[in-house]
Each structure stands twice: as C-alpha cells, then as structure tokens.
C-alpha positions as CSV (number, residue, x, y, z in Angstrom):
1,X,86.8,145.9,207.5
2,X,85.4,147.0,204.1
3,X,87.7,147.0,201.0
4,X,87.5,150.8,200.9
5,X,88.5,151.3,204.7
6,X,91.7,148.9,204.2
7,X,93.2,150.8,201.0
8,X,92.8,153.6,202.6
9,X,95.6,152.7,204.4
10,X,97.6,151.9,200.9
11,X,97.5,155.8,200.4
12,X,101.6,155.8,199.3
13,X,103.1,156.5,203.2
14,X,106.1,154.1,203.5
15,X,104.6,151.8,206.3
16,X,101.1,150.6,207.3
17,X,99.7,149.4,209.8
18,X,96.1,147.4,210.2
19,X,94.9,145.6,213.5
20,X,92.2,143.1,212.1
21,X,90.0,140.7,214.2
22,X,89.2,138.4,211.8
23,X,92.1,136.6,210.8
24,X,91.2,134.8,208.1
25,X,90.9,138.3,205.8
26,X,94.2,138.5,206.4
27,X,95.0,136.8,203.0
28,X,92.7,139.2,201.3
29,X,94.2,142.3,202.8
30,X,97.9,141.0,201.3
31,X,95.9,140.6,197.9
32,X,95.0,144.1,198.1
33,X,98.4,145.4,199.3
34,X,100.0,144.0,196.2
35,X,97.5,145.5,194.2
36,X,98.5,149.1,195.4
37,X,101.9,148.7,195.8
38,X,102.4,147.2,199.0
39,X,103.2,143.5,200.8
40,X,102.8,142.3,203.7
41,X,106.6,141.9,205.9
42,X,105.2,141.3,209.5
43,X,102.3,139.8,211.5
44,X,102.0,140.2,215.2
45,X,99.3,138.1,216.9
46,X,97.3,139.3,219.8
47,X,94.8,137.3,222.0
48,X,91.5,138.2,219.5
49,X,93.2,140.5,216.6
50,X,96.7,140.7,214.6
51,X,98.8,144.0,213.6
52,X,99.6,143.7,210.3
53,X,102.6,146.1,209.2
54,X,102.9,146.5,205.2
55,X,105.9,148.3,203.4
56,X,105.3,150.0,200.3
57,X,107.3,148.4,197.1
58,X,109.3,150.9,195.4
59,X,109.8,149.1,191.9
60,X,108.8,149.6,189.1
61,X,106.3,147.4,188.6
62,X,104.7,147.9,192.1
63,X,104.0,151.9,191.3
64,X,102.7,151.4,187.8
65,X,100.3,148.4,189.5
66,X,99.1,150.9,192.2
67,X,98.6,153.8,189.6
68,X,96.8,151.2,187.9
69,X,94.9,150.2,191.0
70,X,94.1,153.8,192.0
71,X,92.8,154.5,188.7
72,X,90.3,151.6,189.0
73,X,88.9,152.5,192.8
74,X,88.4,155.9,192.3
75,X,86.5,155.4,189.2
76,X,84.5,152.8,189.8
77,X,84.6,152.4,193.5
78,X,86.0,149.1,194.3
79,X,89.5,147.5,193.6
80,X,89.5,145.4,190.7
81,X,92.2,143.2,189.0
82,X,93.9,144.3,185.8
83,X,92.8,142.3,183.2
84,X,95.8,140.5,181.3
85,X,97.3,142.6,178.5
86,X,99.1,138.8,177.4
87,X,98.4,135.4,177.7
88,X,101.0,133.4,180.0
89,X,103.3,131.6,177.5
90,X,103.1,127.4,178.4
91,X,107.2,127.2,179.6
92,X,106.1,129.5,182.7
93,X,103.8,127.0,184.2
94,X,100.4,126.6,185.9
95,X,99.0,129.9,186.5
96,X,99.4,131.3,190.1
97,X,96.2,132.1,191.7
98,X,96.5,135.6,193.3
99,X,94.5,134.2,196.8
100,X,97.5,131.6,196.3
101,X,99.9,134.0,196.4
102,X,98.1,136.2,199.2
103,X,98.6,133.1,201.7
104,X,102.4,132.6,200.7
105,X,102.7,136.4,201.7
106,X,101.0,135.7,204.6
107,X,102.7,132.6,205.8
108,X,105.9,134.3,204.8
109,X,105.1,137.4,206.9
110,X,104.6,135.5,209.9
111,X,107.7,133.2,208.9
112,X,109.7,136.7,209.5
113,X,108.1,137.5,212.2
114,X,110.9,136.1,214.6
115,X,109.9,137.8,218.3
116,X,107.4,135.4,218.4
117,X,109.6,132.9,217.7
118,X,111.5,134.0,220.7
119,X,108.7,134.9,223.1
120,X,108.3,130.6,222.6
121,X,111.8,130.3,223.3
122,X,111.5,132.3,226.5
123,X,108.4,130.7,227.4
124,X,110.1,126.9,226.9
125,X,112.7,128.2,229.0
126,X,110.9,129.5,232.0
127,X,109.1,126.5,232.4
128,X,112.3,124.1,231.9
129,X,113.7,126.5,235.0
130,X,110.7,125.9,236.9
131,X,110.9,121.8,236.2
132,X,114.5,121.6,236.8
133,X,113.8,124.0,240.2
134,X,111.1,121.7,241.2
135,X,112.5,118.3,241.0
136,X,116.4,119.6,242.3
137,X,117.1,117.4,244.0
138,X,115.7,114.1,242.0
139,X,118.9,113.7,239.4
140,X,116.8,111.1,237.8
141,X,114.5,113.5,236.8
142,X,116.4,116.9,236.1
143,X,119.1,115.1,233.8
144,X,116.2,114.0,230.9
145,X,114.2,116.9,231.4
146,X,117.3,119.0,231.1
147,X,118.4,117.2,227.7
148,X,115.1,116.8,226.5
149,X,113.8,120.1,227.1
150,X,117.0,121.6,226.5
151,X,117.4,120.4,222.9
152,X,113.7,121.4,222.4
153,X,114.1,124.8,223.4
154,X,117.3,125.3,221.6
155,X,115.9,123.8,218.0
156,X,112.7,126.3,218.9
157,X,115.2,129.4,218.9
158,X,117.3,128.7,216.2
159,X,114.7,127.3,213.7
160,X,113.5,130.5,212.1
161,X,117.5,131.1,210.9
162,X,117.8,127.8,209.7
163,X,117.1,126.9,205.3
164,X,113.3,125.9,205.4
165,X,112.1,124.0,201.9
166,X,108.5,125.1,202.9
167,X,110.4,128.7,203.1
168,X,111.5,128.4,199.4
169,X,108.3,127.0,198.4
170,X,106.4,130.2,199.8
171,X,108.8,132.2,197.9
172,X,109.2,130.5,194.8
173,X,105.2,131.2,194.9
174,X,105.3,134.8,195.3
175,X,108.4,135.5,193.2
176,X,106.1,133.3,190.1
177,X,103.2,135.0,191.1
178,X,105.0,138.0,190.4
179,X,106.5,137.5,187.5
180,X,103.3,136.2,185.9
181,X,101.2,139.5,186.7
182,X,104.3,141.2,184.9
183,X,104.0,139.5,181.8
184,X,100.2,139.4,182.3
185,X,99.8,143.3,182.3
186,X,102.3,143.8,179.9
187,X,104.6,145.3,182.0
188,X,107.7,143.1,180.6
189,X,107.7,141.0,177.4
190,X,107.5,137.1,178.2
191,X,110.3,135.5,178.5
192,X,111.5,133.0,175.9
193,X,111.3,129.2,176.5
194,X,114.5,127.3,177.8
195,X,117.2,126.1,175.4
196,X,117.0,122.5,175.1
197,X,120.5,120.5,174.7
C-alpha cells in the first residue's frame, strides 16, 4: 500500500482496520499510526495477509502529534517526522529508533493478540485426542503422550497470561520511545537527571 492510502485510514474514527499482504510493512504502518495518533493493539494473521486493528490515542500528546502530522501531509504530501524541538539530555539513554519502536508495537500487538494463542491450544488438543484415541488401548503409549502432551498444551494456553521479560522489554521500548519524542518535540520539558546518594 502507498503511504497516502494507509493514513487515510488514520482520519480520527476511533478504530482502524488494514488487511496488508506484505507483512513485513507492517512495522512501517505502526510508525505511521503513532505518527497520527494511533497504535497498533491487535494482529490477526491470515494464510497470505494480516488484519491490522489500530485504536486511536486520546492523550495529549498523541492529538498534538497527529495535528502535527496532518499539517505536514497535507502540505507537502507525504508524512514526515517532526524534527526535534530539544536535544535528548544524556541521563535518558541511547536514543530509540522510531523503526525500533514500530517492531516493539508490533511484537506487542501480536503478544495481545491471545485467540491465536488459543486456536494453538485447541489445535494441540485435538490432535492429543486423536493420539490418545488411536493408541487406546496401548497404556504404554497413552500414559506419556498424555503427560507429555498434556503439559505442552496446558503451558501453550496459559503462557500469554503469564509475566514475560521479553514482554517488559517490548514495553519498556515503546514507553522510552515515547517519552523521548515528548521531550524531543517539546511537548514536555526534559526531565532532570537522578539524585545521586
């Protein structure tokens, strides 16, 4: 899709909802959500394309970045990136690429996205049915398959509730990313360096 056809869909409804078939602009698309106010919460993949469903962000920050946004497309055509209004103080760390943060949305987005988590589940279930129905009469055989596949099928349905440090680490991401293009556009002053005892 060209840039123009995907934020057309960023036009300020509440939800919106792209099917792609190339999954790799996926990242890019999330980049140009957050430019106009949007991120990415869910990402439902098909055989050949993925249903991307963005919500619109209702702070602060996210309207005055799509006005901003807006601004820039319709006079110039394209989406652009506001340039920084203040350089990032040193105590805030190594600048977060915005493609960076566009893949931590992304892997977060399908990281929510827990009815394909399920569908799994349901799938490692069916088939442990079918094992156990098959070999029924074999003891030997349905006892390990039923603990084995059992335990695998139940750590499969309960993983996407369960703490995830690659979880955090896609957040921590985002939520740094976002405070950066805050200070960056001058939208909040930067904060001050930590005390030191």
């Amino acid at each position: 899709m060209k840039d123009g056809e995907v934020i057309a869909y960023f036009d300020g409804r509440p939800t919106a909802e792209i099917t792609v078939h190339v999954v790799w602009d996926i990242p890019r698309m999330a980049d140009m959500a957050f430019e106009f106010g949007y991120v990415l919460c869910r990402v439902f993949h098909r055989r050949s394309t993925a249903r991307l469903v963005f919500e619109r962000e209702d702070t602060d920050h996210a309207r005055r970045r799509a006005e901003w946004s807006v601004n820039y497309f319709r006079a110039y055509g394209r989406w652009g990136r506001q340039h920084p209004t203040f350089q990032l103080p040193g105590h805030m760390g190594r600048r977060i690429e915005p493609l960076e943060a566009a893949q931590a949305r992304y892997a977060l987005a399908l990281f929510r996205n827990k009815v394909w988590h399920l569908r799994q589940v349901v799938f490692g279930a069916a088939l442990l049915a079918v094992v156990v129905w098959y070999h029924r009469d074999s003891a030997a055989v349905v006892v390990p398959v039923v603990l084995v596949g059992g335990s695998l099928v139940l750590s499969a349905g309960i993983s996407p509730w369960l703490p995830s440090k690659r979880l955090r680490r896609y957040e921590q991401t985002v939520e740094k990313f976002e405070a950066q293009q805050a200070v960056e556009r001058g939208f909040v002053p930067p904060p001050s360096p930590p005390v030191e005892d």
